[in-house]
C-alpha positions in Angstrom: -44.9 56.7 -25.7 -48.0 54.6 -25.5 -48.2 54.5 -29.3 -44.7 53.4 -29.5 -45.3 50.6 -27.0 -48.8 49.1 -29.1 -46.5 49.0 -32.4 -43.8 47.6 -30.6 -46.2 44.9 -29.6 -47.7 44.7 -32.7 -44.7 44.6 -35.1 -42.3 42.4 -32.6 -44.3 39.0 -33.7 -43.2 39.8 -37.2 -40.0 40.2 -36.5 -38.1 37.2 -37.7 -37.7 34.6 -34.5 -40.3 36.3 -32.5 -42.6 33.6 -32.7 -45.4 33.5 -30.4 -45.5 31.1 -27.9 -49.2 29.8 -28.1 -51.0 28.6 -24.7 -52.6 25.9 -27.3 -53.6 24.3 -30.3 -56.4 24.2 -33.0 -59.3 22.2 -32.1 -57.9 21.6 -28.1 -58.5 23.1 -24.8 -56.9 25.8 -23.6 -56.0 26.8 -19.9 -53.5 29.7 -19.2 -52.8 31.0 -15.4 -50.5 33.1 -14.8 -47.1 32.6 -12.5 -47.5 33.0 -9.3 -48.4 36.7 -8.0 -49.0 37.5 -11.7 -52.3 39.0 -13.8 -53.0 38.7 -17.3 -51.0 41.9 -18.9 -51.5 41.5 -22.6 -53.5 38.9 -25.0 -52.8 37.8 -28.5 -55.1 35.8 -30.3 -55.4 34.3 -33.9 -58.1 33.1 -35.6 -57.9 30.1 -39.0 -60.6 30.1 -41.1 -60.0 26.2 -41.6 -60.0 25.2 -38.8 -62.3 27.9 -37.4 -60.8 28.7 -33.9 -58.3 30.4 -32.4 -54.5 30.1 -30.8 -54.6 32.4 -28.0 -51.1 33.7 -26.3 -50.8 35.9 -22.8 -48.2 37.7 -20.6 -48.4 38.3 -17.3 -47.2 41.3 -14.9 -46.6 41.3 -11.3 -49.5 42.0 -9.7 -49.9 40.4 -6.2 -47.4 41.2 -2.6 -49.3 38.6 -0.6 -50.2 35.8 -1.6 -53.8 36.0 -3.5 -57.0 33.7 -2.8 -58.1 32.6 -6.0 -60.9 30.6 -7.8 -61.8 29.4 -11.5 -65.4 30.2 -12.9 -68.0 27.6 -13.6 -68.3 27.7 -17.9 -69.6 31.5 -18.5 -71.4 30.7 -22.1 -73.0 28.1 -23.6 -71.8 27.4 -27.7 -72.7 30.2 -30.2 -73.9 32.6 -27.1 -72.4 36.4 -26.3 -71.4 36.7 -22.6 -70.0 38.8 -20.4 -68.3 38.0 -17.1 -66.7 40.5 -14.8 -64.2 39.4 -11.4 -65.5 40.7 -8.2 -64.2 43.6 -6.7 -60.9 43.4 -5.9 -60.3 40.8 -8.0 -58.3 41.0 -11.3 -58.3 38.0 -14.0 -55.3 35.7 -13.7 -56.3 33.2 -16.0 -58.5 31.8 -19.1 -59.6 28.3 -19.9 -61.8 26.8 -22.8 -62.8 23.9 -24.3 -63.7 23.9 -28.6 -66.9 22.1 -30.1 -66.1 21.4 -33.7 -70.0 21.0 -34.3 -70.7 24.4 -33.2 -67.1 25.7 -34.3 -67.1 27.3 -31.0 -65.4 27.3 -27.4 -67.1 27.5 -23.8 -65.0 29.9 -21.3 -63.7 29.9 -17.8 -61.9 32.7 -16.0 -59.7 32.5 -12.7 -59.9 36.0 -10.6 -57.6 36.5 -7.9 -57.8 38.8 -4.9 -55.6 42.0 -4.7 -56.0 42.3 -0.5 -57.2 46.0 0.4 -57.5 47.3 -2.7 -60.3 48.3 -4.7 -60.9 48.2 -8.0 -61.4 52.1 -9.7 -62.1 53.9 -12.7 -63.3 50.6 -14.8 -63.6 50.9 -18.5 -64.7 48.6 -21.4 -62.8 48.4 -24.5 -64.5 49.1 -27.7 -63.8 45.6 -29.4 -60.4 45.1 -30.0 -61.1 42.6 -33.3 -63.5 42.3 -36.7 -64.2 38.4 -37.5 -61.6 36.4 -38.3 -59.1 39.0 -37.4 -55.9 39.0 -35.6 -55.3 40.9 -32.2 -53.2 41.8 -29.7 -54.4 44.0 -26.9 -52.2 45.2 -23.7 -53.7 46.1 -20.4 -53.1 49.8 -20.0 -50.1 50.3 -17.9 -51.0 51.2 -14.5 -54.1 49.2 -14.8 -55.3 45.5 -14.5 -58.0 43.0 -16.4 -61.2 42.3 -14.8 -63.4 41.2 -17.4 -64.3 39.8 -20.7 -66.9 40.4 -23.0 -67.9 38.1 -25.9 -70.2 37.8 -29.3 -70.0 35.1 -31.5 -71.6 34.9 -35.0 -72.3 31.7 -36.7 -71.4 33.2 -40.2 -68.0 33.6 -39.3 -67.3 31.0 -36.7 -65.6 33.4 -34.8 -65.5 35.8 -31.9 -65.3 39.6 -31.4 -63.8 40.7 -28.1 -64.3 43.4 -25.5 -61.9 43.4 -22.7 -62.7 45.3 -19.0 -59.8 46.9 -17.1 -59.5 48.8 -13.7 -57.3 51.0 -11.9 -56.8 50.0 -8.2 -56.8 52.2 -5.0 -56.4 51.9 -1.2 -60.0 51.3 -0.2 
């Protein structure tokens, strides 16, 4: 079933009038929060060797039953650096923001966590990366599970990003 799902998600964008419905542009910020109640349930990014950057695309899932205290990081990374940033606990990502240097052919990240109240996060994994250089991806958040973090190398070769994602199931605590 899970197999089905991840080729579902990877064929339906091309499938004719499936576009996707990017959260920017080449070259200009982006900043994606989810609807209200709602975490981040899938990412889709795309990377142009032009214009070295990416268009980034998201869904959302229902996440939250009350409603969630949440807060936006201070920038994570400086240009051209790796960095890794994980929510606090009990706290699941709800949003992304960035800003792209055409100098350093590069963008600066923010994340937004929100609270999930009494619940802890469990079981927390890191993905292996998820994309090569100047590669496509789409990546879902394991059902039953939520993102917490981001991980991030960049290499100045390629102009371009490789991507770990961190994801958590939650429990009473």
């Amino acid at each position: 079933m899970k197999r089905l799902l991840l080729l579902l998600v990877l064929v339906c964008p091309l499938v004719k009038g499936l576009e996707p419905r990017w959260e920017n542009s080449y070259d200009n910020p982006l900043n994606f929060n989810c609807p209200y109640k709602q975490s981040i349930s899938s990412i889709h990014s795309k990377h142009d060797n032009g214009r070295e950057d990416r268009l980034w695309e998201f869904q959302c899932k229902d996440t939250f039953t009350s409603n969630p205290e949440c807060f936006w990081t201070s920038y994570v990374n400086n240009f051209d650096e790796e960095f890794t940033f994980v929510c606090p606990n009990k706290y699941v990502m709800t949003g992304m923001a960035s800003y792209h240097d055409n100098k350093h052919e590069d963008r600066r990240w923010q994340f937004q966590c929100c609270q999930i109240y009494n619940y802890c996060n469990n079981n927390c994994q890191w993905t292996p990366y998820v994309n090569n250089y100047d590669e496509e991806f789409t990546w879902l958040v394991p059902s039953m599970n939520y993102l917490v973090g981001a991980e991030s190398v960049h290499h100045n070769k390629h102009e371009d990003r490789r991507w770990k994602f961190y994801y958590c199931t939650r429990s009473s605590c």
